[in-house]
C-alpha positions in Angstrom: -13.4 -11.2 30.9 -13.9 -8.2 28.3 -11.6 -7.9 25.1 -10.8 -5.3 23.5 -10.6 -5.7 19.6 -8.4 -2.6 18.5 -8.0 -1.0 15.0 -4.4 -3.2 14.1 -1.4 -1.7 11.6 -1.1 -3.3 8.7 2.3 -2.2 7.9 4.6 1.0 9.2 3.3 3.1 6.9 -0.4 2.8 8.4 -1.9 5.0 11.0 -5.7 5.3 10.6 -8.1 3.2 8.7 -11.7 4.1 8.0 -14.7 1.3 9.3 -15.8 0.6 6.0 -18.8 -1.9 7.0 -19.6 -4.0 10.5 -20.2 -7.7 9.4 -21.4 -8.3 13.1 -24.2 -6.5 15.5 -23.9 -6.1 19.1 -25.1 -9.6 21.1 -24.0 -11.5 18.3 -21.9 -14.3 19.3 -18.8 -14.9 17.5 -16.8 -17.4 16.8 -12.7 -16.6 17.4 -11.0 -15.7 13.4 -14.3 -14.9 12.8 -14.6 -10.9 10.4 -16.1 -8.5 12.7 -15.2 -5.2 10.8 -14.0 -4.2 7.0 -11.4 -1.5 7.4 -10.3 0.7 4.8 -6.6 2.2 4.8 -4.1 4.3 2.8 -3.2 0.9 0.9 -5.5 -1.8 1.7 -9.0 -2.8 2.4 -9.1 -6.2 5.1 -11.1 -7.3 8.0 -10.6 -7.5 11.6 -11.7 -10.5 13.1 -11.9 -11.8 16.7 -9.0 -13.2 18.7 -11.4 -14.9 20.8 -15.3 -16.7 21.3 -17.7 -14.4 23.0 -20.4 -11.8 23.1 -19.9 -9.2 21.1 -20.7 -5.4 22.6 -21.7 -2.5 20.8 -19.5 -0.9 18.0 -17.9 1.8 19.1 -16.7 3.5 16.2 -19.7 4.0 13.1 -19.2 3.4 10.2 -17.6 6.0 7.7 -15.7 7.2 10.5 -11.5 7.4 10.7 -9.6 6.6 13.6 -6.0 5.9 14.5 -4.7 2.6 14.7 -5.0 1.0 18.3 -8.2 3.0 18.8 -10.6 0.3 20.4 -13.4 -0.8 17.8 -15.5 -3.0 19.9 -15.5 -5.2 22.9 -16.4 -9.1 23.3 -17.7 -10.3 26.7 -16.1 -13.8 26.5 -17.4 -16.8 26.2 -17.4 -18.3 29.9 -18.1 -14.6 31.6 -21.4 -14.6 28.5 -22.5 -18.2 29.2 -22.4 -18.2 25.3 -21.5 -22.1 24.2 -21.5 -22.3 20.2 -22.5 -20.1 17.5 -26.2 -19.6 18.6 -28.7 -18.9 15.8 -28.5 -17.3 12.7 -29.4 -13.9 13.5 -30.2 -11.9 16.5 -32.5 -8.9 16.7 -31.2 -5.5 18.4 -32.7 -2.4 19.4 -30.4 1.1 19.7 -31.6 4.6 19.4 -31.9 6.2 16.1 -28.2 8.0 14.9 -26.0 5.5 16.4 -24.6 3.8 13.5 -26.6 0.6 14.2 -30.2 -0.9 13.3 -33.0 0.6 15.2 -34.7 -2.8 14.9 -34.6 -6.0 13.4 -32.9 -9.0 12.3 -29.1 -8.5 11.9 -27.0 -11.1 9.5 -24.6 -13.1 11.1 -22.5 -14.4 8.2 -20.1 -11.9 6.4 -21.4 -12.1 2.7 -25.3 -10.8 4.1 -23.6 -8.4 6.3 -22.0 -6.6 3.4 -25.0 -6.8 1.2 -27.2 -5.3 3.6 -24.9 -2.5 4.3 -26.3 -1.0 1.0 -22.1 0.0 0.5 -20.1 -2.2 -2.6 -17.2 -3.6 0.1 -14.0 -5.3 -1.1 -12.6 -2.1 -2.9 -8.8 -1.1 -2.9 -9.0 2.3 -1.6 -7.4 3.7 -4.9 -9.8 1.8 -6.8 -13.0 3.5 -5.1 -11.3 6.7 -5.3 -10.8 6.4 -9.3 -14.4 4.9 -9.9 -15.2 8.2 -7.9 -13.7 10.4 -9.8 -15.2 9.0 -12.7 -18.4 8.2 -11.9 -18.2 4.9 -12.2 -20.5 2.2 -10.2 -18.7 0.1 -8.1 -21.9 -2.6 -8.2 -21.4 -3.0 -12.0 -17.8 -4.6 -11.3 -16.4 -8.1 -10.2 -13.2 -7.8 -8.7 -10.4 -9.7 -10.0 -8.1 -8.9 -7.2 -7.4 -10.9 -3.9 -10.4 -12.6 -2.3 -12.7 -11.1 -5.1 -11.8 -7.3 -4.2 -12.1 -4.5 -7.0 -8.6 -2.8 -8.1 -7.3 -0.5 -10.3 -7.0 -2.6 -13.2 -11.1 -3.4 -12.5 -12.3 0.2 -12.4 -9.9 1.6 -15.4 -11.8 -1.6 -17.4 -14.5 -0.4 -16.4 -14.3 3.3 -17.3 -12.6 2.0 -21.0 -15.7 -0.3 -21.4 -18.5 1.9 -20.5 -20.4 3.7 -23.4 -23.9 3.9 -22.2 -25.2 7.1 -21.2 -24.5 7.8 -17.4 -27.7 7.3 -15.0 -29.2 10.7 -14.2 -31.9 11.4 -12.0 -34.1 14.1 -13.7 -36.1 16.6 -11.2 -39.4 17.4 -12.7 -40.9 20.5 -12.2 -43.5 19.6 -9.4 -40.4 18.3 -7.3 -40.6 14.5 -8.0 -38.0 12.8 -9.7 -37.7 10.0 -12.0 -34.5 7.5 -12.1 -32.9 6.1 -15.3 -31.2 3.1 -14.4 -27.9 1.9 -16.5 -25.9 -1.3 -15.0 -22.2 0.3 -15.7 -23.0 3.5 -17.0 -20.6 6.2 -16.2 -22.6 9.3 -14.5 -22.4 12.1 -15.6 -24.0 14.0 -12.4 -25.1 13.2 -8.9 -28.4 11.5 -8.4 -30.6 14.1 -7.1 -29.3 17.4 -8.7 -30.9 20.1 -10.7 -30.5 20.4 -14.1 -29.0 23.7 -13.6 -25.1 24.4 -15.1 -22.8 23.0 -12.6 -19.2 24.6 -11.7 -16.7 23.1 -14.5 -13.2 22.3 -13.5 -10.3 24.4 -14.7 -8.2 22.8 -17.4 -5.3 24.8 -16.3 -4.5 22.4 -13.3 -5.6 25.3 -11.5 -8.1 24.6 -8.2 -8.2 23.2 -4.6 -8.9 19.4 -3.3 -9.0 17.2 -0.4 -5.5 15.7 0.8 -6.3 11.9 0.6 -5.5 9.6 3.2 -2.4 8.8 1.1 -0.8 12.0 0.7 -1.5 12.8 4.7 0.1 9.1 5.7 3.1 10.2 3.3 3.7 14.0 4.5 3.3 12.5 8.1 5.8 9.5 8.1 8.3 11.7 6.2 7.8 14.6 9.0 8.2 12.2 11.4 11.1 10.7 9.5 13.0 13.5 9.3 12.1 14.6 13.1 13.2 11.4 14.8 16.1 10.2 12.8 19.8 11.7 11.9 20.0 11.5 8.4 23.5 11.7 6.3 23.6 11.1 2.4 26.6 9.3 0.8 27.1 9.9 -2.9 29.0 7.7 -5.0 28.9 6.1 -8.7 29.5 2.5 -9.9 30.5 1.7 -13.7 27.7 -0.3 -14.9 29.3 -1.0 -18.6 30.0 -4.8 -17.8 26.3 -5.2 -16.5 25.1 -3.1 -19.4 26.9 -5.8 -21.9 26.0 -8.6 -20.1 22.8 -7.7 -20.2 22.9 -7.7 -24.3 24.5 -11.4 -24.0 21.1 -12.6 -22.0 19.2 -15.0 -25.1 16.4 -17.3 -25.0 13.8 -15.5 -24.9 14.6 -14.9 -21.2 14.0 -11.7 -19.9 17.1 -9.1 -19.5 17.5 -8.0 -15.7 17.2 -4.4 -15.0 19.4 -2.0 -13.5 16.8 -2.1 -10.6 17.5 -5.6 -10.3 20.6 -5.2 -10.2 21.2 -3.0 -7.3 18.7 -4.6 -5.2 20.6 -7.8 -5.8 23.7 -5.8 -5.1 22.4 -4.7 -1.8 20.7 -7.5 -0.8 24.3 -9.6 -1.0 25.8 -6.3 0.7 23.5 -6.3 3.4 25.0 -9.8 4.8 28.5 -8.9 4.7 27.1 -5.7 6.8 24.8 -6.6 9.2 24.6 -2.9 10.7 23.7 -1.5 7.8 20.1 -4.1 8.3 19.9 -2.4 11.5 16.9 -0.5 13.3 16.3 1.3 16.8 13.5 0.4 19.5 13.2 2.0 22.2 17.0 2.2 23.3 17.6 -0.9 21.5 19.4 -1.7 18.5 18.3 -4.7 17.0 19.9 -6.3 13.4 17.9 -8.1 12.0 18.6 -11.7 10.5 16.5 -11.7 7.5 17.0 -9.3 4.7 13.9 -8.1 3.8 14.3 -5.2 1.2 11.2 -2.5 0.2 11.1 -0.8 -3.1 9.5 2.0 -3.7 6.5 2.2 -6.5 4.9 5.3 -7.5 1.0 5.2 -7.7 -1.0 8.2 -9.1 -1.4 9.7 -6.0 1.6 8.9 -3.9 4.4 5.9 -3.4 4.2 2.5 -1.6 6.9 0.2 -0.7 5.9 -3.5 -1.0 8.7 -6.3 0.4 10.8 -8.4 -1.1 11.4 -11.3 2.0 14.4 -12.9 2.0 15.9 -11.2 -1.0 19.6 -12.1 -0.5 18.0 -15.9 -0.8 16.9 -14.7 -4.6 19.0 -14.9 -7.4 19.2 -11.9 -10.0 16.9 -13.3 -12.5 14.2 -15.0 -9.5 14.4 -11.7 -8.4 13.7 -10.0 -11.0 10.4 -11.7 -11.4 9.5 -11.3 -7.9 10.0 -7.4 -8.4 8.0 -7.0 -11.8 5.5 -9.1 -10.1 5.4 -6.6 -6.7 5.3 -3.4 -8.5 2.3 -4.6 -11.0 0.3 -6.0 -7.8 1.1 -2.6 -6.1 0.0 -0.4 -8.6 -3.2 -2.8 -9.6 -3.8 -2.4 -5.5 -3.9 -6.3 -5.5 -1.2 -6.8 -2.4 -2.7 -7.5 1.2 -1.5 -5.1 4.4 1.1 -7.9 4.6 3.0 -7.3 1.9 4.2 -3.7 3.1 5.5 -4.7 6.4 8.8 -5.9 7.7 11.1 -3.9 5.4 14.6 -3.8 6.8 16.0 -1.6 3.7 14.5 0.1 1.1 15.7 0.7 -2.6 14.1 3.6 -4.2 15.0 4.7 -8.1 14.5 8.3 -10.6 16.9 7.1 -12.9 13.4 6.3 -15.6 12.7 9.8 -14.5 16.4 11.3 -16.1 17.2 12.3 -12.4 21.1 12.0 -11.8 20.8 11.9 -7.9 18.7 13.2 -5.4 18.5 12.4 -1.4 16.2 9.6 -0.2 14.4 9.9 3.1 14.6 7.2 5.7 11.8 4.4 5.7 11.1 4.5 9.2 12.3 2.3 11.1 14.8 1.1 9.1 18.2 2.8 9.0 19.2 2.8 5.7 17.7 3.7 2.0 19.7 3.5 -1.1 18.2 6.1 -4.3 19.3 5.2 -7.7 20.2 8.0 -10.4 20.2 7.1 -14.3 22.7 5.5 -16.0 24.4 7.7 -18.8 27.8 7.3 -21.0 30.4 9.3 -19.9 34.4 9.3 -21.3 36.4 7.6 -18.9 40.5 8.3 -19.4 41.6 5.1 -21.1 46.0 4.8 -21.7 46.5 7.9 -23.4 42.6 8.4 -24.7 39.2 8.5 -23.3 36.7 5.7 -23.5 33.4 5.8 -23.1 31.3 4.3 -20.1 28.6 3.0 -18.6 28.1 5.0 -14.6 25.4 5.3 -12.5 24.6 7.4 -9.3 23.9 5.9 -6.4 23.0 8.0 -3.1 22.4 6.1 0.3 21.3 7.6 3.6 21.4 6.1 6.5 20.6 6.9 10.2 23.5 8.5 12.0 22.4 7.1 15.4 22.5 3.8 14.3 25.3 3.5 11.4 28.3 5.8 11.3 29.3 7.4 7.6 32.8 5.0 7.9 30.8 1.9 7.9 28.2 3.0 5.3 30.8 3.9 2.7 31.9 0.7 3.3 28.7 -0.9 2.5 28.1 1.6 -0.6 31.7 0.3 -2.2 30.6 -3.1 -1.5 27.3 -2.3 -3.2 29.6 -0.6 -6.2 32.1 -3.5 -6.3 29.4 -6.2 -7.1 28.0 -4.0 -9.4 31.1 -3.9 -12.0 31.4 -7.4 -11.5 28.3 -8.7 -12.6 28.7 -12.1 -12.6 28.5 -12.7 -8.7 25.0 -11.0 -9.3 23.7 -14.2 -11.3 
């Protein structure tokens, strides 16, 4: 029997991934959980490994190359139909014609680490990570990664790039045509090895120029395309009086930290959600299913785009567990320490401008889920009070939701219930 191992989604927001390095050759026997492939995506670098014991066939897809998710990667002959019975020896040796991606000859490593180190490419790099060492010059080999399972984030390369002060390694090119290499362990370069030592085109400073979409900014523009396509999308505007939160706030001592007014609404929503279980609703196929956890995404903005890790079970968190949980998710996110699983199974989404001095704006739908609430910035404004004003607290909150799946009736009713347990802090704690 022949299985197919396919490129898998880690999380809606995924579809293509880029074969990074192949830890396994073609006739290696493998082991089933056993990495056959690193795969880099939008958000994540991980491995594929193999759902079953057998044979493994050629790669089909080289490295370097990007393909959609569920494109087929490789094939294993299983174990009964390969007469393979264990994990045979240590290496095997392959022939394949020159240009297709694999050795021409040779013994291959069988075990991961070797794999990756003979690849010749530094593996275990957040995607954002490798594209900032990129962009400033910075080599990846010089760094140990402090991120999941040893991989090299954000936080590793901007170290990096604040640590180095050694000269970047150039290679010269001498007049006869030969070249000589100056080697510097972490040294930022300053030019690609190789090149002349003639003037090379300097960037504008204006902003001005043309780049490469990255795989980010392509995901992005396609899922909200799609988003926008596929779904019918209303926007509800409303505001709640956040003045009793705000104080409340001020009466938090102990050195504990103050909840934000992020916190807050996700809180709020998260105790909404149960009392409105259609508003935690999605479409599949011509299904509606609600679902019975209340898993809510919230959006953090990265330097080139926005990611929405998931907090599981947040109506099980209370305001100030949850508060941790989200200062925890948005500093992993933005460090690129979070693993594909982290992004997926979002049933509602939070998203928030209000740091940004944006009153309100209209969120787009995080497909699939039906419903995503934006939050504006919280300002004073007078209030009529007896026979005088009096100055208050109020915030802007805009939900859309998915007119095929919730009517605007039923998600006003879920935005007042949002409001409601926001001017009454307490049933927040």
């Amino acid at each position: 029997m022949t299985i197919e191992v396919k490129l898998p989604q880690w999380g809606m927001a995924m579809s293509e991934g880029t074969v990074s390095t192949w830890l396994v050759a073609e006739g290696d026997t493998v082991a089933a959980g056993q990495e056959l492939v690193e795969i880099e995506a939008a958000k994540v670098t991980d491995t594929v490994t193999a759902p079953e014991a057998g044979m493994l066939g050629a790669p089909l897809v080289p490295e370097g190359e990007t393909v959609p998710v569920n494109t087929v990667l490789v094939e294993i002959l299983a174990v009964g139909d390969a007469g393979a019975g264990g994990a045979g020896p240590t290496s095997v040796s392959v022939s394949a014609d020159a240009g297709d991606g694999l050795p021409s000859a040779g013994s291959v490593p069988r075990d991961a680490a070797a794999a990756r180190a003979a690849s010749g490419r530094v593996t275990g790099v957040v995607p954002l990570a490798r594209k900032l060492a990129k962009e400033k010059g910075i080599d990846l080999r010089s760094i140990t990664g402090t991120g999941t399972n040893g991989r090299i984030v954000v936080a590793d390369v901007e170290a990096a790039i604040a640590g180095a002060s050694t000269p970047a390694p150039v290679e010269a090119v001498q007049p006869s045509g030969s070249s000589v290499s100056a080697v510097s362990s972490g040294a930022l370069s300053s030019a690609p090895v190789g090149t002349s030592s003639e003037p090379q085109p300097v960037a504008s400073t204006d902003g001005a120029g043309t780049e490469k979409l990255s795989r980010m900014r392509k995901v992005i523009g396609e899922r909200m395309s799609a988003s926008l396509r596929d779904t019918a999308q209303l926007t509800l505007t409303t505001t709640a009086d956040v003045t009793d939160f705000a104080q409340l706030r001020e009466t938090i001592g102990g050195g504990a930290r103050k909840p934000g007014y992020v916190d807050a609404v996700i809180r709020a929503c998260a105790l909404a959600l149960r009392a409105h279980p259609g508003v935690n609703a999605r479409i599949e196929g011509d299904t509606l299913v609600r679902d019975p956890n209340v898993n809510i995404g919230m959006a953090v903005a990265l330097e080139d785009g926005l990611v929405v890790p998931v907090i599981r079970d947040a109506d099980e968190l209370g305001l100030a567990e949850l508060g941790t949980r989200v200062r925890e998710l948005a500093e992993s996110a933005r460090s690129g320490g979070l693993g594909p699983d982290a992004y997926s199974g979002g049933t509602f989404t939070v998203t928030s401008l209000g740091g940004q001095g944006i009153d309100s704006f209209t969120p787009i739908l995080n497909p699939p889920e039906s419903a995503i609430l934006g939050i504006g910035r919280s300002r004073e404004v007078p209030v009529r009070f007896g026979s005088g004003f009096a100055w208050r607290q109020e915030m802007t909150l805009s939900l859309t939701i998915d007119h095929r799946v919730i009517d605007g009736y039923p998600g006003a009713l879920f935005l007042e219930e949002v409001v409601r347990l926001l001017e009454r802090p307490r049933e927040l704690l």
